[in-house]
LUMZA-537182 format. One line per field, with one value per residue (C-alpha): x, y, z; chain; residue in one letter; residue number from 0. Coordinates in steps of 0.001 Angstrom, whole numbers. Layout:
N
u [X:...]
v [Y:...]
w [Z:...]
mol [A:...]
type [A:...]
seq [NUM:...]
//
This chain:
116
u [408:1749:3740:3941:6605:8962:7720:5183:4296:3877:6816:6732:10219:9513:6148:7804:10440:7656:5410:8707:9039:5736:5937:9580:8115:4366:6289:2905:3466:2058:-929:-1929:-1632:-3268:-6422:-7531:-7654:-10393:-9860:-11842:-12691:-10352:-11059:-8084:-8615:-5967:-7417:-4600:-4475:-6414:-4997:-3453:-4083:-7539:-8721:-7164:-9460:-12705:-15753:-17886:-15391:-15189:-19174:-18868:-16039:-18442:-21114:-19313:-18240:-21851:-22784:-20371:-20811:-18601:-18408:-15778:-13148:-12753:-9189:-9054:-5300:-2734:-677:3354:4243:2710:317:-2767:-5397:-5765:-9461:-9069:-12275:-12910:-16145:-17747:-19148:-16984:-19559:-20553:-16704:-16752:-19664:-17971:-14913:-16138:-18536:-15769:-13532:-16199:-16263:-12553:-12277:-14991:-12095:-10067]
v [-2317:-5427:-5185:-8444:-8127:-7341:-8569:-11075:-9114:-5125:-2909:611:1382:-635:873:4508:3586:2924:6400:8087:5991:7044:10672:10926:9551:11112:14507:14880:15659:13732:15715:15477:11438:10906:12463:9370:7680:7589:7263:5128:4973:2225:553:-1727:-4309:-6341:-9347:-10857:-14398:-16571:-19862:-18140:-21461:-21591:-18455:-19643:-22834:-21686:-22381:-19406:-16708:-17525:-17455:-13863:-12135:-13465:-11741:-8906:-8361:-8954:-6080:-3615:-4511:-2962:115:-1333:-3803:-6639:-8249:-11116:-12536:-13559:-11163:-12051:-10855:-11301:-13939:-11884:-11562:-8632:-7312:-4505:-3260:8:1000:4353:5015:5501:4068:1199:418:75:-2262:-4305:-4262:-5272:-7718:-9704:-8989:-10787:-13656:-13896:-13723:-16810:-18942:-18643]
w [-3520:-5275:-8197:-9247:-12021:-9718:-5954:-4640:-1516:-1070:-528:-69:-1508:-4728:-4787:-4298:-7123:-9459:-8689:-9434:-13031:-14192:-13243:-15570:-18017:-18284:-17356:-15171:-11510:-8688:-7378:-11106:-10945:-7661:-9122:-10560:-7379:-5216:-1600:489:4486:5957:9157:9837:12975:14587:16131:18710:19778:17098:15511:11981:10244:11732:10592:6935:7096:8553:6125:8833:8732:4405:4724:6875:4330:899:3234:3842:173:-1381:1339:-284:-3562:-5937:-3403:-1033:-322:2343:3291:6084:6625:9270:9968:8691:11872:14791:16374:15142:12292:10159:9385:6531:5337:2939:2218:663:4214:7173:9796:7288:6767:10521:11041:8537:10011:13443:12305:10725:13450:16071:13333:14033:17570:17504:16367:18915]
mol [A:A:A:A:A:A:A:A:A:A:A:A:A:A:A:A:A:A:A:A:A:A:A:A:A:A:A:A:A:A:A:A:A:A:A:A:A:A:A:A:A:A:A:A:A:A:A:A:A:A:A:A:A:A:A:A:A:A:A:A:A:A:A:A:A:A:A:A:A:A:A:A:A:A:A:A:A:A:A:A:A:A:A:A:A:A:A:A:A:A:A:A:A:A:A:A:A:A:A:A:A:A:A:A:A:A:A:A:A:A:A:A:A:A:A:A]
type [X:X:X:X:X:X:X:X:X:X:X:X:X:X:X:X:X:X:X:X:X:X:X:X:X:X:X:X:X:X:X:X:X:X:X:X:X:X:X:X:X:X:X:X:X:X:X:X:X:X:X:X:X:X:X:X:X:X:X:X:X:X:X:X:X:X:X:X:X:X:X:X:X:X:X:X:X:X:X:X:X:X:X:X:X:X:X:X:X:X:X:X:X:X:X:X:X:X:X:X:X:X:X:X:X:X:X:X:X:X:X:X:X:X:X:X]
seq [0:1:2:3:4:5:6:7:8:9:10:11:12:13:14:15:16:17:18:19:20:21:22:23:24:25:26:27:28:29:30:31:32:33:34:35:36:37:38:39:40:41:42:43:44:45:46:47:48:49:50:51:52:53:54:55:56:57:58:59:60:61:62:63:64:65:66:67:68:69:70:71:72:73:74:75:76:77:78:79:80:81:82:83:84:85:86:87:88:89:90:91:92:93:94:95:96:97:98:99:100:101:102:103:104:105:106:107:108:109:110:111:112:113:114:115]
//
């Protein structure tokens, strides 16, 4: 979660801080908030070894996450980045369906590992 009034990257302590604020002040407690939220399958591959900047320029692995997202539609999420710390890219991908989230995931993952 990003909070961008107060951070330009996610952090769980600021994100923790803010849960907190809106249960004082809705007086509601938190099983009652996190009923709004739907939870998703999340496949989450770490692809080792590939060129960060490569991955951040490549017009086929752009083509493969646009695929990807039409695929899910509205139903999903995709999220292709370098990882911040570690010579790797991160392949996040929820979808409605576990085994669909996974295809994704891999898919995009093989896109990656072409790149390196």
């Amino acid at each position: 979660m990003i909070l961008l009034d107060h951070a330009t990257t996610g952090d769980g302590l600021l994100t923790g801080l803010q849960l907190l604020s809106v249960m004082a002040r809705s007086g509601r407690p938190l099983r009652e908030l996190a009923g709004v939220m739907t939870r998703y399958p999340q496949v989450l591959i770490n692809v080792p070894g590939v060129d960060k900047s490569l991955a951040a320029s490549s017009a086929g692995l752009a083509a493969a996450v646009i695929a990807a997202e039409a695929e899910l539609g509205t139903s999903g999420r995709v999220l292709v980045r370098p990882s911040g710390t570690e010579n790797a890219v991160r392949v996040m991908v929820e979808a409605l369906d576990a085994d669909q989230a996974h295809r994704v995931a891999e898919r995009l993952a093989g896109a990656v590992r072409e790149l390196a």
